[in-house]
The first five atom37 places (N, CA, C, CB, O) and aatype in JSON, in Angstrom:
{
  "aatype": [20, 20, 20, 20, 20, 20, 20, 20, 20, 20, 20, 20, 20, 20, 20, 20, 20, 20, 20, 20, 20, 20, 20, 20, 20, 20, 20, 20, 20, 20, 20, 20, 20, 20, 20, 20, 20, 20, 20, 20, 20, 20, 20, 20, 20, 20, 20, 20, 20, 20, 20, 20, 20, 20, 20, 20, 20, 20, 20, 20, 20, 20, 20, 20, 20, 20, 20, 20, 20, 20, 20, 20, 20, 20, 20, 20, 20, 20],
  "atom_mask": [
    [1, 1, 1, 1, 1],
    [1, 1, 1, 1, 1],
    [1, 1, 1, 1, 1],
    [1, 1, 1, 1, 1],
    [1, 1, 1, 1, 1],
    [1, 1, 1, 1, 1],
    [1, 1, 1, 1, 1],
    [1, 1, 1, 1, 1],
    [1, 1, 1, 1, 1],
    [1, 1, 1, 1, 1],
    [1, 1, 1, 1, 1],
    [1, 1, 1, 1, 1],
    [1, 1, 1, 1, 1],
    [1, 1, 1, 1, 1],
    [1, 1, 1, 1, 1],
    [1, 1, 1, 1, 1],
    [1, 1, 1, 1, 1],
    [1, 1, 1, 1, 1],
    [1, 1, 1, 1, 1],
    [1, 1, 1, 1, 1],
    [1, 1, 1, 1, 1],
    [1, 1, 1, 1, 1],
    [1, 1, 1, 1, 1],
    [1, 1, 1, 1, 1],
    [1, 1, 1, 1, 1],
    [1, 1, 1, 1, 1],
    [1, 1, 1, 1, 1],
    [1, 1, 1, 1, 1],
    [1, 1, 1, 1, 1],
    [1, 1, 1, 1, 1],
    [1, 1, 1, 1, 1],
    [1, 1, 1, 1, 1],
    [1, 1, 1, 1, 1],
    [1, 1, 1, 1, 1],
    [1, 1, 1, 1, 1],
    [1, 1, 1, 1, 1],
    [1, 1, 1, 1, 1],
    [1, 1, 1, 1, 1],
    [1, 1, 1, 1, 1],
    [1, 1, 1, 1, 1],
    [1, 1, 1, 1, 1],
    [1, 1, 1, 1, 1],
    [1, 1, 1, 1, 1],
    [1, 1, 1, 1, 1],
    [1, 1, 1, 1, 1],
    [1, 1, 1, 1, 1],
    [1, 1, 1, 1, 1],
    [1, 1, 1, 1, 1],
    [1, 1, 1, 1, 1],
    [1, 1, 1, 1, 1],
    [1, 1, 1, 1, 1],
    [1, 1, 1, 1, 1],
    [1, 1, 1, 1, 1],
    [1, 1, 1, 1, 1],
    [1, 1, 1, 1, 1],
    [1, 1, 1, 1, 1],
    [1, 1, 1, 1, 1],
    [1, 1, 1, 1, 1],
    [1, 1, 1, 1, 1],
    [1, 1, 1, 1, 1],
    [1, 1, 1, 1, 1],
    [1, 1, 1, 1, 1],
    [1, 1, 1, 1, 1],
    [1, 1, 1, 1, 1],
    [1, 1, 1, 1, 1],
    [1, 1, 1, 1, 1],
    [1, 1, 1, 1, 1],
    [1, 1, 1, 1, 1],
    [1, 1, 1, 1, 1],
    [1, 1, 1, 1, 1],
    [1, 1, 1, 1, 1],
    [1, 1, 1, 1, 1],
    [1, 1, 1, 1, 1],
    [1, 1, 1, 1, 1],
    [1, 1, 1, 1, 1],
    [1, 1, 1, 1, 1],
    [1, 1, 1, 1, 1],
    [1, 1, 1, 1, 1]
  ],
  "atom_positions": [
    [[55.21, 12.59, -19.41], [55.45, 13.32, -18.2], [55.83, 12.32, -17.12], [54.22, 14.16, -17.79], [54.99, 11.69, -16.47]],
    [[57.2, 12.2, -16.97], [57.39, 11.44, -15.69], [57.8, 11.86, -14.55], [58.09, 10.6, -15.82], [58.39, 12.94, -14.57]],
    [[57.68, 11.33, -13.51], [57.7, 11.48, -11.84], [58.76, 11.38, -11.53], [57.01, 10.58, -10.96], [59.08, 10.22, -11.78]],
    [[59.95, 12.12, -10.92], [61.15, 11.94, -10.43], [61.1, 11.1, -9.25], [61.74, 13.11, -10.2], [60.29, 11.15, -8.32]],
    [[62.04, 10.37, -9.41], [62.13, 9.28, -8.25], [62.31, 9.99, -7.21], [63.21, 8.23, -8.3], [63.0, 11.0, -7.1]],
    [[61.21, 9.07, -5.84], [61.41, 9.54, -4.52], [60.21, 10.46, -4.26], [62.8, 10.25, -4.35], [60.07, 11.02, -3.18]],
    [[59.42, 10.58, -5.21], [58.23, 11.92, -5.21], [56.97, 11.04, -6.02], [58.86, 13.72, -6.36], [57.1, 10.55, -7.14]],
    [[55.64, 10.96, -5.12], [54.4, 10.79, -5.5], [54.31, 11.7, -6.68], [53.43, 11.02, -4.42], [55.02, 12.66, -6.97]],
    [[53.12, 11.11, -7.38], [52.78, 11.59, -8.61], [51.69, 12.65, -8.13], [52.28, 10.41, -9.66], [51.45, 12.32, -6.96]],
    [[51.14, 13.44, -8.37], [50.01, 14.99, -8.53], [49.04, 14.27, -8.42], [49.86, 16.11, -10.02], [48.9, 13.51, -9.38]],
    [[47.87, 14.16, -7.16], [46.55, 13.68, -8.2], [45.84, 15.3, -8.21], [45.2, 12.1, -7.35], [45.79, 16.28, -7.46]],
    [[45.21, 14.78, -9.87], [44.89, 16.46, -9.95], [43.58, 16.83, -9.48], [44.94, 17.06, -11.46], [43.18, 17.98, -9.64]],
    [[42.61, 15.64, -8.72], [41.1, 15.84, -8.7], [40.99, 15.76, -6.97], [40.1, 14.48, -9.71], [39.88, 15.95, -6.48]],
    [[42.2, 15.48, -6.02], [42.17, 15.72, -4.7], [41.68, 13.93, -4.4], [41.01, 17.2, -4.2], [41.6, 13.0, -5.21]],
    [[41.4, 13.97, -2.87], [41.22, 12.65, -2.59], [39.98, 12.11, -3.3], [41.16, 12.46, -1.16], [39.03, 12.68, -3.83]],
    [[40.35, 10.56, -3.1], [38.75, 10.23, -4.11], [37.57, 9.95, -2.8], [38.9, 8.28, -5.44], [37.9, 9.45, -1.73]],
    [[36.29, 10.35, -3.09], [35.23, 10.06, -1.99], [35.29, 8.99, -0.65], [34.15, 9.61, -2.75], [35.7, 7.9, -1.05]],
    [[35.11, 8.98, 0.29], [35.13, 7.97, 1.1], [33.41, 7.53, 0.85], [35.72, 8.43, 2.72], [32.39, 8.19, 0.69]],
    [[33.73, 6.02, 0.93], [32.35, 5.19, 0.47], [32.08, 4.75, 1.95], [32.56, 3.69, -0.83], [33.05, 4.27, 2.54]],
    [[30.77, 4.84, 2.71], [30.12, 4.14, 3.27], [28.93, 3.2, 3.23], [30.07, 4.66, 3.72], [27.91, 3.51, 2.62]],
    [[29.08, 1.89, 3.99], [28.19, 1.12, 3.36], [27.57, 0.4, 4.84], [28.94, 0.08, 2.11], [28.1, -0.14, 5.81]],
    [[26.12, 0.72, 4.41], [25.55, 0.76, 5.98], [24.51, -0.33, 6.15], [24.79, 2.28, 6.4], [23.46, -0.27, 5.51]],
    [[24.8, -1.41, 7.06], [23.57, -2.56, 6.12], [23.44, -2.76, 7.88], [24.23, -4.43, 4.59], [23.5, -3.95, 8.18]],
    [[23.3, -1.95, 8.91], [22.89, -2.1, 9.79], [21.34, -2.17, 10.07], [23.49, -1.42, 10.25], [20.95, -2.51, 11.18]],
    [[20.36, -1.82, 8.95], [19.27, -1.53, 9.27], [18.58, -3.16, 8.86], [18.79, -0.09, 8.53], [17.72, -3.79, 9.48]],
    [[19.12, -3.45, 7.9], [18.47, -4.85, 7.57], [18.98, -5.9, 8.57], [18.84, -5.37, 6.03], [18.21, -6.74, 9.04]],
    [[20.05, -5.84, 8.82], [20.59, -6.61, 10.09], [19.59, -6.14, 11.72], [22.52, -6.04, 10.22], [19.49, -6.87, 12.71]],
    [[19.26, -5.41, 11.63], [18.04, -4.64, 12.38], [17.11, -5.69, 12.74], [17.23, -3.48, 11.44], [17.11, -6.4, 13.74]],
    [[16.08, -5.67, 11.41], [15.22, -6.02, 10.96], [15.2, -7.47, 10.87], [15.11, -5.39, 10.05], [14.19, -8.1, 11.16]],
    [[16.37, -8.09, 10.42], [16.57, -9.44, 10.44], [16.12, -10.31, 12.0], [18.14, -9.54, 10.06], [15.27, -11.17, 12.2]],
    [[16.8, -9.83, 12.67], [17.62, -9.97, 14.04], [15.64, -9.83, 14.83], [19.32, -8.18, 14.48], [15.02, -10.74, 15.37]],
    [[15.24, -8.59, 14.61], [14.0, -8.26, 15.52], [12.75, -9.98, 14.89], [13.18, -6.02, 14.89], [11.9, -10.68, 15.44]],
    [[13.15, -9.94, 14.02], [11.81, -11.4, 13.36], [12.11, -12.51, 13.92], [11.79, -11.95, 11.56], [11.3, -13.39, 14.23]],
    [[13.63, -12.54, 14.11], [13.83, -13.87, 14.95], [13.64, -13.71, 16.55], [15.36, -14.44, 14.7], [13.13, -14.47, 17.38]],
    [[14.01, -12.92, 16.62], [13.61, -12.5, 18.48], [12.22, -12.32, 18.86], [14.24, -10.95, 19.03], [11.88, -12.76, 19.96]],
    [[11.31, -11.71, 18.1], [9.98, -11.5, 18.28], [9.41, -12.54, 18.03], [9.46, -10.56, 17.64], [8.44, -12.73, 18.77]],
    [[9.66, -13.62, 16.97], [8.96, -14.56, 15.99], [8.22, -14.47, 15.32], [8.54, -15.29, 16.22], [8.23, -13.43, 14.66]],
    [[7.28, -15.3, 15.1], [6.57, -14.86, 13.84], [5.27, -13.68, 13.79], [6.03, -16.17, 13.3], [4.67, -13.4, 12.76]],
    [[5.01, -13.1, 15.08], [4.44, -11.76, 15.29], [4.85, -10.71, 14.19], [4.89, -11.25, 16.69], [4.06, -9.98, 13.59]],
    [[5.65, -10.73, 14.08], [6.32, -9.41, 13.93], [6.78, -9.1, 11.76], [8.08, -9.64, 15.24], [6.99, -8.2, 10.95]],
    [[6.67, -11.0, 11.91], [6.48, -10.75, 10.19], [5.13, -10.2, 9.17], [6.7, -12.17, 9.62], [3.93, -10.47, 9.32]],
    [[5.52, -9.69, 8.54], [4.16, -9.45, 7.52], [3.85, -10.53, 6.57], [4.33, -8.16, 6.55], [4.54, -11.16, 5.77]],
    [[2.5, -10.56, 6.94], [1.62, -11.29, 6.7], [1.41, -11.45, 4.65], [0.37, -10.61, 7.69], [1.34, -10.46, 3.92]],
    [[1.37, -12.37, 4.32], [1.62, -12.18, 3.16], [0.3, -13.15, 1.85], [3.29, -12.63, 3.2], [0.3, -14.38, 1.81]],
    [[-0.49, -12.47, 1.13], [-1.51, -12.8, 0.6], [-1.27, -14.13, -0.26], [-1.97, -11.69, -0.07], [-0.12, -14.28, -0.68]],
    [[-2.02, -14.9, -0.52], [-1.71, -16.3, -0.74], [-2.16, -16.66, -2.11], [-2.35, -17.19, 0.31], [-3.31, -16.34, -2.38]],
    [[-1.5, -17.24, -2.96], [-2.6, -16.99, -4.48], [-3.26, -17.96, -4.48], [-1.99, -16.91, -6.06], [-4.15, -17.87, -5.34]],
    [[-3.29, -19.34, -3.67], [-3.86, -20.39, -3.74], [-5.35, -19.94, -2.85], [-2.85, -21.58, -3.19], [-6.43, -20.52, -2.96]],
    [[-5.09, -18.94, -2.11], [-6.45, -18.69, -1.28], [-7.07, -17.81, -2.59], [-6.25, -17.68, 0.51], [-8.13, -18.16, -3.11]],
    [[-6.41, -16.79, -3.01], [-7.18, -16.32, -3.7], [-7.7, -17.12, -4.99], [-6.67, -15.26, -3.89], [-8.74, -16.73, -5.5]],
    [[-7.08, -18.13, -5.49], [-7.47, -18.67, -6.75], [-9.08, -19.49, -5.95], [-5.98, -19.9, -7.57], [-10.14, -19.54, -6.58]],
    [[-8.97, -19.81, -5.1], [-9.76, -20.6, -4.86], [-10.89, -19.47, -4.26], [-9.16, -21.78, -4.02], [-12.0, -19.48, -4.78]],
    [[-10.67, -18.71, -3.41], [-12.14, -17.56, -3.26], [-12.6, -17.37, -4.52], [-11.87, -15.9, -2.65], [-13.81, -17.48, -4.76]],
    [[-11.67, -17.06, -5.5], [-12.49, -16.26, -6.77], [-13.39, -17.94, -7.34], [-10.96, -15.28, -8.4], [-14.6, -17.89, -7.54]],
    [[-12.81, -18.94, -7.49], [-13.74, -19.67, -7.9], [-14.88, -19.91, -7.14], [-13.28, -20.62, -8.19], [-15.91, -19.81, -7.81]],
    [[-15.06, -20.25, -5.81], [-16.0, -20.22, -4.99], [-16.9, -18.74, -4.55], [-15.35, -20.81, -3.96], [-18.11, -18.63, -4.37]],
    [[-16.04, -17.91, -4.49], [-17.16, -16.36, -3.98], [-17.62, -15.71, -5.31], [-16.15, -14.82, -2.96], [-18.48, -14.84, -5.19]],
    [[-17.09, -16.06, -6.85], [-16.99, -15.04, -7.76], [-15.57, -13.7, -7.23], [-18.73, -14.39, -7.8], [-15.39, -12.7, -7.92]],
    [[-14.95, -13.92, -6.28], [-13.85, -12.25, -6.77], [-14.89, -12.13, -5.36], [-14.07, -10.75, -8.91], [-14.23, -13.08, -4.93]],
    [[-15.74, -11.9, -4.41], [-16.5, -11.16, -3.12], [-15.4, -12.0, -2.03], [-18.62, -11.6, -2.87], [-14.8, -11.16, -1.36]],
    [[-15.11, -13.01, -1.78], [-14.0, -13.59, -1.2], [-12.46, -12.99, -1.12], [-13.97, -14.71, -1.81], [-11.85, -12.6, -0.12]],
    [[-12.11, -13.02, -2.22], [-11.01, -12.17, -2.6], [-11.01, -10.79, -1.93], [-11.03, -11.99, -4.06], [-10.09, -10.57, -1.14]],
    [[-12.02, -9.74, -2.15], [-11.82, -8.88, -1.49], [-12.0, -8.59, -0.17], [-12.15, -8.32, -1.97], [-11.67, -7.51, 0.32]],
    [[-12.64, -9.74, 0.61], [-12.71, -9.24, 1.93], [-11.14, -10.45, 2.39], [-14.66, -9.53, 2.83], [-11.06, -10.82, 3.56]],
    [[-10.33, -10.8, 1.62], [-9.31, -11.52, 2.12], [-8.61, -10.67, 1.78], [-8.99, -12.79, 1.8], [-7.79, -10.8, 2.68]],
    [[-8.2, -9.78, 1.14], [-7.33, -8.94, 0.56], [-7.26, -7.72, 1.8], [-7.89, -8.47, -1.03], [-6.24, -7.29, 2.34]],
    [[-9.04, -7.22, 2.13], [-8.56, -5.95, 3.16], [-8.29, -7.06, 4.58], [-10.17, -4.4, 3.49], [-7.21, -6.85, 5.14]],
    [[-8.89, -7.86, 5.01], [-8.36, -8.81, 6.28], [-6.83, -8.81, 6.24], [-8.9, -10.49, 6.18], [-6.28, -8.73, 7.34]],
    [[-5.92, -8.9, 4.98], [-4.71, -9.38, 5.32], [-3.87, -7.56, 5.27], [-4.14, -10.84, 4.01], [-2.78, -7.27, 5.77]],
    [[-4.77, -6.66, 4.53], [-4.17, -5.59, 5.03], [-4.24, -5.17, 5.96], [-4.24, -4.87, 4.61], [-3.25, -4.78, 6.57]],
    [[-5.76, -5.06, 6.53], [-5.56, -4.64, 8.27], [-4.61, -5.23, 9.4], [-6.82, -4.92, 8.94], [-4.24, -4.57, 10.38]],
    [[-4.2, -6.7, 9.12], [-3.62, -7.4, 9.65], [-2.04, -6.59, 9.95], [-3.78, -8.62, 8.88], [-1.57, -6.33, 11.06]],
    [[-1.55, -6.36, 8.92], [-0.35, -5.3, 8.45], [-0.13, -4.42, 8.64], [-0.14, -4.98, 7.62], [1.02, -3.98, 8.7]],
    [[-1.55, -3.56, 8.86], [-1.56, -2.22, 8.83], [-1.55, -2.07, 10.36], [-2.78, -1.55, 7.99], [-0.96, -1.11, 10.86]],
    [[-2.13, -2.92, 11.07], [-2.79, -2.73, 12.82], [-1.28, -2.99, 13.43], [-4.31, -4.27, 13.55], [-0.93, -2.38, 14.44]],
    [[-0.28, -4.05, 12.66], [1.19, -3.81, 12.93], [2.28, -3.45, 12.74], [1.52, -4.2, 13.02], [3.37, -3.95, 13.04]],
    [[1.83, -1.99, 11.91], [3.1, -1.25, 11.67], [3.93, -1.89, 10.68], [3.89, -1.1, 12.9], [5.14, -1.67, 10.68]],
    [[3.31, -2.78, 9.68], [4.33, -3.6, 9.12], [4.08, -3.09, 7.55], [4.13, -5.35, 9.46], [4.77, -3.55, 6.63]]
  ]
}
């Protein structure tokens, strides 16, 4: 089936989707950690603290470092 010259070909499925691609929110987010500083990052659990509570507390260390660093997170929306 060929196309007479001077004339587009049929598409038979209509236009194809328009793609949007939206990376404004991480650029957001990026942008607010450097402007705020280090406030504003989440706080992040340490395995060297925990290796070392569990040898020293038995694992009772560990868990009161574990909810400390969630409240920490939690009290900032993070």
């Amino acid at each position: 089936m060929a196309t007479p010259p001077g004339q587009q070909p049929a598409q038979p499925y209509g236009q194809p989707p328009t793609i949007i691609i939206n990376n404004s929110s991480s650029a957001v987010a990026s942008s607010a950690s450097v402007i705020g500083g280090a406030g504003l990052r989440r706080r992040r659990q340490s395995l060297w603290v925990h290796f070392w509570l569990f040898m020293f507390t038995a694992g009772v260390g560990n868990v009161l470092y574990g909810m400390h660093v969630s409240r920490w997170n939690r009290d900032r929306g993070l």
